[in-house]
C-alpha positions as CSV (number, residue, x, y, z in Angstrom):
1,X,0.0,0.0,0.0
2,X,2.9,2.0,0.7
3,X,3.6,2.6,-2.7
4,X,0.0,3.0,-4.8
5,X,0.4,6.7,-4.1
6,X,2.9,6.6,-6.6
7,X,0.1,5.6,-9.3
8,X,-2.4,7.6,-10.9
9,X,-6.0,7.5,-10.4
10,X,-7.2,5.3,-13.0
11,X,-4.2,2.8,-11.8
12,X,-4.8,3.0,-8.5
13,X,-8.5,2.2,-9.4
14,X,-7.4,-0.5,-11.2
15,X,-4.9,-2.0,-8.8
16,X,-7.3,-2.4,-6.7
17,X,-10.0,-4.1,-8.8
18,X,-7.1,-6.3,-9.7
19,X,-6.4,-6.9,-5.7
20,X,-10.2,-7.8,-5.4
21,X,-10.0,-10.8,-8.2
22,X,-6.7,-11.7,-6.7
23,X,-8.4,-12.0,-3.0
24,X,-11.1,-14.1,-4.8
25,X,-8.3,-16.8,-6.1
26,X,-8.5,-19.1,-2.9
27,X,-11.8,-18.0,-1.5
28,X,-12.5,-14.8,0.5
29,X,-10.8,-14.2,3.3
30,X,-11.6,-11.3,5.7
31,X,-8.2,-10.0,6.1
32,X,-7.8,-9.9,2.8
33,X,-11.4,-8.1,2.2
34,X,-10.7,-5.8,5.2
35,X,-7.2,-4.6,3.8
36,X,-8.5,-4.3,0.1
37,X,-11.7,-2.1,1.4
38,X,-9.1,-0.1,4.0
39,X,-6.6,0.4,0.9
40,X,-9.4,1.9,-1.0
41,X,-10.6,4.1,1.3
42,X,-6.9,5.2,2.2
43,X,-6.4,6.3,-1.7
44,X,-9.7,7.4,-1.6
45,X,-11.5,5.5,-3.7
46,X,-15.3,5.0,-3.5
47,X,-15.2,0.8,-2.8
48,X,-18.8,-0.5,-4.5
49,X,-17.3,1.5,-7.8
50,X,-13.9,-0.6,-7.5
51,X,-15.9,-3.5,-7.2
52,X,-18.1,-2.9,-9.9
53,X,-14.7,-2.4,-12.1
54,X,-13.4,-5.7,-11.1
55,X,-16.7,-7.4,-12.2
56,X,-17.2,-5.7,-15.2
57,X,-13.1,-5.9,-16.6
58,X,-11.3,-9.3,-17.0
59,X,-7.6,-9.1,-16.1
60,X,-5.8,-8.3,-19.1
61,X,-8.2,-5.1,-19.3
62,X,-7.3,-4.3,-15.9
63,X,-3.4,-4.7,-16.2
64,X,-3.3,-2.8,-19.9
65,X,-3.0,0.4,-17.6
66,X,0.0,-0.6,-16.1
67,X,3.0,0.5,-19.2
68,X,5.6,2.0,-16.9
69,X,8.7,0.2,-14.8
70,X,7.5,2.0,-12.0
71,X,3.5,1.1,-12.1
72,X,4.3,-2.6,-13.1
73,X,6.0,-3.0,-9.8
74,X,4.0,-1.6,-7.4
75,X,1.1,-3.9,-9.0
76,X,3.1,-6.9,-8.2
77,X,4.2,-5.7,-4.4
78,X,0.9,-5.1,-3.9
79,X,0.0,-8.2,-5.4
80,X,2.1,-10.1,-3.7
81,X,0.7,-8.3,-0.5
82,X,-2.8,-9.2,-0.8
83,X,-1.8,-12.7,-1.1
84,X,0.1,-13.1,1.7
85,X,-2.7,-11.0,3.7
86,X,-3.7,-14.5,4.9
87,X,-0.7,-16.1,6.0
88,X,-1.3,-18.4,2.9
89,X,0.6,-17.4,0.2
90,X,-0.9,-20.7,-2.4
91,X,0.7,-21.7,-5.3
92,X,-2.6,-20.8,-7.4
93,X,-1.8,-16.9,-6.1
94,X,1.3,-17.4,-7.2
95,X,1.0,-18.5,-10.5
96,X,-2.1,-16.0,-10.6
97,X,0.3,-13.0,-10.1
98,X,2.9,-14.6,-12.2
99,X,0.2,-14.6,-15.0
100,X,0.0,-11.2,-14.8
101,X,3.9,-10.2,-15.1
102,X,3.5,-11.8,-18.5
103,X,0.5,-9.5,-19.2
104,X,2.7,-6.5,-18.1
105,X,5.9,-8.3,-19.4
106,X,7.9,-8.5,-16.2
107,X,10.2,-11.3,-16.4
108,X,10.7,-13.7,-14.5
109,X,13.8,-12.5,-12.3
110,X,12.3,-9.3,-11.5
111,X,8.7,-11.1,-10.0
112,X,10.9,-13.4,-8.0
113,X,13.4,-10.3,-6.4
114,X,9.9,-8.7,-6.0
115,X,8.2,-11.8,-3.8
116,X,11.3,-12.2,-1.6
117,X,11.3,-8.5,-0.6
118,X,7.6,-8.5,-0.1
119,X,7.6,-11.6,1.9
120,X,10.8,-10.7,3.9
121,X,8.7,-7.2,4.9
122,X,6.0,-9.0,6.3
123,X,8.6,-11.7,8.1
124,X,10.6,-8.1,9.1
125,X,6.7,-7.0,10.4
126,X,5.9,-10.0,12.5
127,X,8.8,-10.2,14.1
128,X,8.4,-6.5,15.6
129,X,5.0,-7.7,16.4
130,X,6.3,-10.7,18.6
131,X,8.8,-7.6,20.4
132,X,5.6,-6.5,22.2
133,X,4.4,-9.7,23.3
């Protein structure tokens, strides 16, 4: 989330539509619902018109927006982020996001330097967590 400021509207609108269809991949989870309707908000986007964008756009349509270095990675952090949301990071997410690198034409390197740092953010996070208890 840190880095969707960084996109424009229509992207941002988009990233998160894309974040929705991503959350539905392995059945919804709340966590996953909660930080996608928390993100929107946050970027201040109106939620029922996001979801009404994911519904009414397949993915490719939804990732065409994304044609700069910049706006191709933060969709994959973010990605990446959604799918971990639930401490179950599947392999049909994974392949999911990877599916969209193609559509965006991230290779394969770059996804996978991408993952690691997401994942070892949210390791970095629990870990301070655990400090308090």
């Amino acid at each position: 989330m840190i880095f969707a400021t960084e996109l424009n509207l229509a992207q941002r609108k988009n990233l998160i539509a894309l974040m929705i269809k991503m959350s539905l991949v392995d059945g919804v989870d709340e966590r996953e619902t909660t930080l996608i309707n928390q993100m929107s908000e946050n970027l201040g986007l109106e939620v029922e018109e996001i979801h009404q964008l994911a519904r009414k756009n397949n993915v490719q349509k939804l990732c065409s927006i994304f044609t700069d270095h910049r706006s191709k990675v933060v969709l994959i952090i973010d990605l990446v982020n959604i799918a971990c949301a639930d401490d179950d990071y599947t392999d049909t997410e994974k392949t999911q996001i990877y599916e969209i690198c193609k559509l965006i034409d991230m290779p394969e390197n770059e996804f996978k330097k991408i993952e690691n740092w997401v994942q070892l953010g949210i390791s970095w996070k629990k870990q301070g967590v655990d400090l308090f208890q």
